[in-house]
C-alpha positions as CSV (number, residue, x, y, z in Angstrom):
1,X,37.8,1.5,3.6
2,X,34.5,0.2,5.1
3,X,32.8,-2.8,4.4
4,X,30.0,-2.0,1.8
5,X,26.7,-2.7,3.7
6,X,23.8,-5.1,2.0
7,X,21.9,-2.1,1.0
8,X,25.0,-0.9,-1.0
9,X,25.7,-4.8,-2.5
10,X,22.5,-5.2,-4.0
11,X,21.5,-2.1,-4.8
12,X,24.9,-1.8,-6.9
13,X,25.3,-5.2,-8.1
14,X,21.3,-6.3,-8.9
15,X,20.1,-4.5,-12.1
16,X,15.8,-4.5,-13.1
17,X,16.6,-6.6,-15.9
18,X,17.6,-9.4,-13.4
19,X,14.8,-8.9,-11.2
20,X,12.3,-8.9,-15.0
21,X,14.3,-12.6,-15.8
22,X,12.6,-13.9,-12.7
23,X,8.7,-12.5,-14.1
24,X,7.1,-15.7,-15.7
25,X,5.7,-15.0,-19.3
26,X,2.3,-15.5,-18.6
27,X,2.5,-12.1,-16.7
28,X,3.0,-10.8,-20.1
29,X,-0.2,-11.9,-21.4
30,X,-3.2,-9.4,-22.0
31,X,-6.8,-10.8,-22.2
32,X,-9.5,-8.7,-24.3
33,X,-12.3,-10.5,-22.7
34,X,-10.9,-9.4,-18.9
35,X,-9.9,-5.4,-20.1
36,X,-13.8,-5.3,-21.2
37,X,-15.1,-6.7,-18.2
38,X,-13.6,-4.7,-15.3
39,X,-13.8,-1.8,-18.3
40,X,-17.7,-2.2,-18.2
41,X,-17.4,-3.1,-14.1
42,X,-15.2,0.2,-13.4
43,X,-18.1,2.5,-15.9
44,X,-21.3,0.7,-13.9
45,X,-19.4,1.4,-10.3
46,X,-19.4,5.0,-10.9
47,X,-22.2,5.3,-13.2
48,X,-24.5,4.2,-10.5
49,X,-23.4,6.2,-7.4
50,X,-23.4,9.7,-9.7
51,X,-27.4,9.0,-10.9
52,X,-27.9,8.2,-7.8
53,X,-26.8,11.7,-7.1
54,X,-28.5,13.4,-10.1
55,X,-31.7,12.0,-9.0
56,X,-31.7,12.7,-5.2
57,X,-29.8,14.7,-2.3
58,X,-31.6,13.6,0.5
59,X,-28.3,12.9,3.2
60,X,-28.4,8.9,3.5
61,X,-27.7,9.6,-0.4
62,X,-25.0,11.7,0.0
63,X,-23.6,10.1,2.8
64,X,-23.5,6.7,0.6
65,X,-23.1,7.2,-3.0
66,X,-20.3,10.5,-2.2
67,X,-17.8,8.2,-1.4
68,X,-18.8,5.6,-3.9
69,X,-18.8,8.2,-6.6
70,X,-15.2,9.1,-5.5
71,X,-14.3,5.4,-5.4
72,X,-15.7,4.9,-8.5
73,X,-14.1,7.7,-10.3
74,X,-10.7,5.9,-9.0
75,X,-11.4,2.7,-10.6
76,X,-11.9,4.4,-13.9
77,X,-8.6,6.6,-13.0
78,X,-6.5,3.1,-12.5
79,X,-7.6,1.8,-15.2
80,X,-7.1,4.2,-17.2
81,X,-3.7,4.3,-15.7
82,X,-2.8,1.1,-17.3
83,X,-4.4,2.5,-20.4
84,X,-1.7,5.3,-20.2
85,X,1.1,3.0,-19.8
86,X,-0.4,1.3,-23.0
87,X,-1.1,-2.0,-21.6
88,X,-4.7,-2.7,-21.0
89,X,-5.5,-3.8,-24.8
90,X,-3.2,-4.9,-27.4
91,X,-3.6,-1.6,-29.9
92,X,-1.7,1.4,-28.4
93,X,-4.2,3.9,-30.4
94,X,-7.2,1.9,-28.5
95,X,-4.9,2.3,-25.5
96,X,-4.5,6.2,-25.6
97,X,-8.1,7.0,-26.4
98,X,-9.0,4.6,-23.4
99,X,-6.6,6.4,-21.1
100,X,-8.3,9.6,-22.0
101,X,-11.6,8.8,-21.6
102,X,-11.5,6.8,-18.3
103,X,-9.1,9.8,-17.0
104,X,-11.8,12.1,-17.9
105,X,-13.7,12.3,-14.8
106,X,-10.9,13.0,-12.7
107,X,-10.0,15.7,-14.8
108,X,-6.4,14.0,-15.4
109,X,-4.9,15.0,-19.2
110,X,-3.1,11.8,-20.7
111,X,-0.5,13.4,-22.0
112,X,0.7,15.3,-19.6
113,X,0.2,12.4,-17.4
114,X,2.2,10.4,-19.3
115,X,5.0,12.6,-19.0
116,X,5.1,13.1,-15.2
117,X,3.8,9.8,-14.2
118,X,5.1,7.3,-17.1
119,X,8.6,9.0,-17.9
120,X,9.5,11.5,-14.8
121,X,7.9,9.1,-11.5
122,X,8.7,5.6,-13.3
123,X,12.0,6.6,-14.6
124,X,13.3,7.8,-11.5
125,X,11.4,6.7,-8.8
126,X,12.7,8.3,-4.9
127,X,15.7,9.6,-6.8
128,X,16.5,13.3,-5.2
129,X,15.6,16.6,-7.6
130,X,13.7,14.3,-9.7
131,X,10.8,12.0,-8.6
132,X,8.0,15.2,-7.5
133,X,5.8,12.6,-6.4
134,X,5.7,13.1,-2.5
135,X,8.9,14.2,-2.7
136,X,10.6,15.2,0.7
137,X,11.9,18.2,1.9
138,X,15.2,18.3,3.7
139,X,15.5,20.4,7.7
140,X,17.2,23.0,5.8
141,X,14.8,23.4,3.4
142,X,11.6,23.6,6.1
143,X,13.5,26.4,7.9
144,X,13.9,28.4,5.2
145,X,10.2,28.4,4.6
146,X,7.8,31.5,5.4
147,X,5.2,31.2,8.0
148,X,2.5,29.7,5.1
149,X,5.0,27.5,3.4
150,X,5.3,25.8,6.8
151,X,1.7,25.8,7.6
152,X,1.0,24.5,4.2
153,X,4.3,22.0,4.6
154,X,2.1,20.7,8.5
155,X,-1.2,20.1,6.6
156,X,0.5,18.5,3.0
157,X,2.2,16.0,5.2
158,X,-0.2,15.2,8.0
159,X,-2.9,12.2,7.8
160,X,-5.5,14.1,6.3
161,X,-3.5,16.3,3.9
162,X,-2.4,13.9,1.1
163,X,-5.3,15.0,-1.0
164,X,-4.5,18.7,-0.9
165,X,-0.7,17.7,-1.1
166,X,-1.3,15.8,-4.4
167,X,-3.9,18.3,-5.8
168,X,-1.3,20.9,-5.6
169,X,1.9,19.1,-6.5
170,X,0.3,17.0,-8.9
171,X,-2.4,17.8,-10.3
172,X,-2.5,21.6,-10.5
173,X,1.5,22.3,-10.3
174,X,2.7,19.2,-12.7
175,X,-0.7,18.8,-15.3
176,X,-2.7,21.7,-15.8
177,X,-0.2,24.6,-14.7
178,X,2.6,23.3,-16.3
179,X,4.1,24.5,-19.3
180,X,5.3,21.6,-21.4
181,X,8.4,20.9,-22.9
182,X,9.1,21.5,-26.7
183,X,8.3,18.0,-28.8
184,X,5.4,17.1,-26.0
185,X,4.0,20.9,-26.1
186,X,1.5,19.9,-29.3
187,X,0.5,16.7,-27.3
188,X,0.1,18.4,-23.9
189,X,-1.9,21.5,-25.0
190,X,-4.5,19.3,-27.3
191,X,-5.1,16.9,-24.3
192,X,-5.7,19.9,-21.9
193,X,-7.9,21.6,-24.2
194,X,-10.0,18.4,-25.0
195,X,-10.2,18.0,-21.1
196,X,-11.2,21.2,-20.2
197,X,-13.8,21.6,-23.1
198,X,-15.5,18.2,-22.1
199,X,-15.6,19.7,-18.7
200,X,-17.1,22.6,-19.4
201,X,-20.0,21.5,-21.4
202,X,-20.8,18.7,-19.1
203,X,-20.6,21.5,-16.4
204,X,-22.7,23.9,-18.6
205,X,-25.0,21.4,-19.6
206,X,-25.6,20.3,-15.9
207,X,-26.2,23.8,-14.7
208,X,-28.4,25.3,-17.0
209,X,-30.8,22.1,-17.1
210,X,-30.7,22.3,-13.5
211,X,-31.2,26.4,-13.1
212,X,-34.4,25.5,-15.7
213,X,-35.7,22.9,-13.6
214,X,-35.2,24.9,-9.8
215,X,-33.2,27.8,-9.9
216,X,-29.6,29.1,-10.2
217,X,-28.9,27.8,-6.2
218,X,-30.4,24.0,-7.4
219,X,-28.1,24.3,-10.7
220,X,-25.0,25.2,-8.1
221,X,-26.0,22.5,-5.4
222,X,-26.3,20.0,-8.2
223,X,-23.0,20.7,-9.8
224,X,-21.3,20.6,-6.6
225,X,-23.0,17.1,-5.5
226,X,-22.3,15.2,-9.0
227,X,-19.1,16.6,-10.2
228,X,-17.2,18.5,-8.0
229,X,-17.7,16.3,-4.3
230,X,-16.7,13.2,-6.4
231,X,-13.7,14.5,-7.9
232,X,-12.1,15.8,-4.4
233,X,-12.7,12.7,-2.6
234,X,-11.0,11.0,-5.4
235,X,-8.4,13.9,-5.2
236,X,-7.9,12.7,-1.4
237,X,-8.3,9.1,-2.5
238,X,-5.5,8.9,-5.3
239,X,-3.5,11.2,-3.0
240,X,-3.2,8.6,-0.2
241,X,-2.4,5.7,-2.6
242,X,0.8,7.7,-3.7
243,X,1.7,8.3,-0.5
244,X,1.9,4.8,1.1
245,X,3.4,3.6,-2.5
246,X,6.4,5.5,-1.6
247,X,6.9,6.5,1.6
248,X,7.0,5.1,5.2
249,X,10.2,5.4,8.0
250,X,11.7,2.2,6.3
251,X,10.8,3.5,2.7
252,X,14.4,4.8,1.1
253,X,14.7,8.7,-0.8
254,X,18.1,8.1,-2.5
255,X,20.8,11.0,-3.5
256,X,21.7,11.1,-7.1
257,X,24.8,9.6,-6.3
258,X,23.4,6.5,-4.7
259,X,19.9,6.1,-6.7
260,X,19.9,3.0,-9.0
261,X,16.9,1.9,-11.0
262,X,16.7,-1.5,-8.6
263,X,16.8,0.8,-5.7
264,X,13.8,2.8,-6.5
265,X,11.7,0.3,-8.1
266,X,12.7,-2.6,-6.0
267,X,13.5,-1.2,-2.6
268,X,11.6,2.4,-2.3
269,X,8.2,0.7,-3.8
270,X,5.5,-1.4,-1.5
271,X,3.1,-4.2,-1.9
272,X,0.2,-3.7,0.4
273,X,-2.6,-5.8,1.1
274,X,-6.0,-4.0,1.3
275,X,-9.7,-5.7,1.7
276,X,-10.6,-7.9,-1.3
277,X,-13.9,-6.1,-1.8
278,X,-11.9,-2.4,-2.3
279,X,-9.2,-4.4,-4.6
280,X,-11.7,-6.3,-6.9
281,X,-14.2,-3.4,-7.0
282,X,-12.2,-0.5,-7.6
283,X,-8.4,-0.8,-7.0
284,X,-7.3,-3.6,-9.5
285,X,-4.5,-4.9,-8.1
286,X,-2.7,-1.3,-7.8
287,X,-1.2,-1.5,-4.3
288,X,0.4,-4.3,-5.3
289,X,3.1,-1.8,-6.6
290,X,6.3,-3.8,-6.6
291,X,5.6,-5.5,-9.8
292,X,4.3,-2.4,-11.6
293,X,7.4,-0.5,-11.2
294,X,9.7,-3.5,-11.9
295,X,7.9,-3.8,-15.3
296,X,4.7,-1.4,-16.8
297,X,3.9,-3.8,-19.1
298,X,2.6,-6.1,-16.8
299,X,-1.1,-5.5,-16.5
300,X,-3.3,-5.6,-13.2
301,X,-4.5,-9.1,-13.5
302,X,-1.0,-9.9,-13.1
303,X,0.2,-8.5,-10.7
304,X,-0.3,-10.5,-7.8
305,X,1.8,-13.4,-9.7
306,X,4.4,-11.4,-10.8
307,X,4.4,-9.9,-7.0
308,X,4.7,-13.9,-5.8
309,X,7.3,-14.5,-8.7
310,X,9.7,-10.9,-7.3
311,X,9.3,-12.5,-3.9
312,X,10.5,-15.3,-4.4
313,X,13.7,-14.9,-6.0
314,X,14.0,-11.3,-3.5
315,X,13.0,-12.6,-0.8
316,X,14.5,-10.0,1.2
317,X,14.0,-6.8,-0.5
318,X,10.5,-6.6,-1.4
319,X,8.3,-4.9,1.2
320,X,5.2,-6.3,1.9
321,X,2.6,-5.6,4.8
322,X,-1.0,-5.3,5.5
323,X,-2.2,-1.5,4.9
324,X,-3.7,-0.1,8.1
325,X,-5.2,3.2,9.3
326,X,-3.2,3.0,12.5
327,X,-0.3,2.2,10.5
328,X,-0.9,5.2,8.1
329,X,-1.4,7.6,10.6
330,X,1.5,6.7,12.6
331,X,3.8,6.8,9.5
332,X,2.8,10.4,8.8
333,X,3.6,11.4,12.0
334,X,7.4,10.0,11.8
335,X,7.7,11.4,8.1
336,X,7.9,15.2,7.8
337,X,11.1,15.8,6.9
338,X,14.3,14.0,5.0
339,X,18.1,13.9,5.5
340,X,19.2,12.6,1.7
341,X,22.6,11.8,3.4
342,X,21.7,9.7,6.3
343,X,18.9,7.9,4.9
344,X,16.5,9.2,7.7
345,X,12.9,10.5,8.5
346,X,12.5,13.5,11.3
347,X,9.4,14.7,12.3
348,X,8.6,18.7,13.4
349,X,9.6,18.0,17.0
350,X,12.8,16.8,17.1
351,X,14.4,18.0,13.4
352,X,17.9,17.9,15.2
353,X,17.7,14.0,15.3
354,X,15.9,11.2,13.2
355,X,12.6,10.1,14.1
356,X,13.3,6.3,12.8
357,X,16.0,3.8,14.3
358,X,14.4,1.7,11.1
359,X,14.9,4.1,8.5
360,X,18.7,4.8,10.2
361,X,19.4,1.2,10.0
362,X,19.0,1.5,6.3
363,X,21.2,4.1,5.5
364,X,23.6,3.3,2.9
């Protein structure tokens, strides 16, 4: 019998629990005063970008406040986030109506979020057949794809795709397309129709003050400029902060078999370092992920200790770099497709053989 390999030792032996013992208490500790501010701080950064918007299309505008306004629906979404998971105030009714209402502009429903984020992603995070958050597709599997599902495979997975990838996956196939489960259906269905309601008589509202004002095209142009532009750049926004959460040519997808909560929270999640401005302003701490998936109750301002805390006591498991473009970009070109087995990344070119030495040399 072989010699279990490092990956097998700790992933087997390590439970979260140990790794929870190591977070100090003070990473436990929620501040109203702190939720209000980057509350009020995450509303002003997305308030201001969208009148901008409303009040002028002239292209130095556009070219600005468009991405702000999809940067600043992601701050709302994040928070929101930690809303959801029912830790950004003390009172988990306060919690749930705040997940709702900063979710709203990116036309997210908290229930149904909380379902496939909080119970289906965080419960089983990389685990095969069960974590649908960028999960990967086998050689097998890509073959036996038509013409379009392997077109649509090329673009989901390639630098610029993540956006569509997690509109489709996420958002449409796993929230608003998806027919929930008996004791959530109530829950699921009520958030959905609250959501969609909202929408549409903001929507309504916008395009019929607009078609009075100029016109049916100005009432279209308008909607499409505050509402709709914003929400798909944070579509491609939210989609490429999954991504590089979970996957890279040294990022693990485990079999069943072999999946342990340690391994998926511990060894198949990141911390990345971004520029302070984007982390202060909008992200809140998010790409440090390491911590969130050890532990949901830890909020955002704690993250970076509980990160330094992990570290420290794991110094060798946790996986931390400095997020790049290059980096990125190079990383979607080695991940395309996934042998569960062997642990290892293939790209379109060369399915017969794996595209990572790295992601070989972790193979369990």
């Amino acid at each position: 019998m072989s010699t279990p390999t490092l990956v097998e030792t700790v992933g087997r032996t390590h439970l979260l629990n140990d790794v929870r013992t190591a977070i100090p208490a003070a990473c436990y500790e929620r501040s109203r005063s702190r939720a209000i501010v980057a509350t009020i701080q995450a509303v002003l950064l997305y308030a201001a970008p969208i009148t901008a918007l409303v009040l002028s299309d002239r292209w130095w505008v556009l070219a600005v406040c468009w991405p702000l306004a999809g940067l600043g629906v992601a701050g709302l979404f994040v928070l929101g986030h930690d809303a959801s998971h029912g830790v950004l105030v003390r009172s988990p009714r306060a919690n749930r109506l705040l997940a709702r209402v900063l979710m709203a502009p990116s036309l997210h429903a908290e229930a149904a979020w909380d379902l496939g984020h909080n119970r289906i992603h965080h419960g089983y995070t990389t685990r095969q057949g069960f974590d649908f958050v960028w999960h990967p597709v086998t050689v097998e599997e890509y073959e036996a794809m038509g013409r379009l599902g392997r077109l649509r495979h090329r673009l989901e997975w390639s630098w610029a795709g993540s956006g569509a990838a997690f509109l489709r996956t996420v958002w449409w196939d796993k929230m608003w397309h998806f027919s929930p489960p008996g004791k959530r259906r109530a829950a699921i269905r009520r958030d959905k129709a609250v959501l969609a309601a909202s929408f549409g008589a903001v929507l309504g509202t916008t395009i019929t003050l607009a078609w009075l004002d100029g016109g049916p095209l100005h009432a279209v142009w308008l909607a499409c400029r505050v509402l709709v532009v914003p929400f798909l750049i944070f579509i491609q926004i939210i989609g490429w902060t999954v991504y590089v959460h979970h996957v890279a040519p040294d990022i693990r997808w485990w079999t069943r078999r072999e999946w342990t909560q340690f391994r998926g929270q511990m060894e198949s999640t990141t911390v990345l370092q971004i520029p302070a401005p984007l982390n202060v302003l909008w992200f809140h701490n998010i790409f440090v992920h390491v911590p969130h998936h050890v532990d949901t109750r830890i909020r955002f301002d704690h993250l970076p200790a509980a990160a330094a805390a992990i570290d420290a006591a794991y110094p060798d498991t946790v996986r931390t770099s400095r997020m790049s473009l290059r980096r990125y970009i190079a990383d979607t070109r080695v991940c395309k497709l996934y042998d569960f087995e062997a642990g290892a990344w293939y790209g379109y070119p060369s399915a017969r053989g794996p595209e990572s030495s790295s992601a070989r040399s972790r193979t369990a």
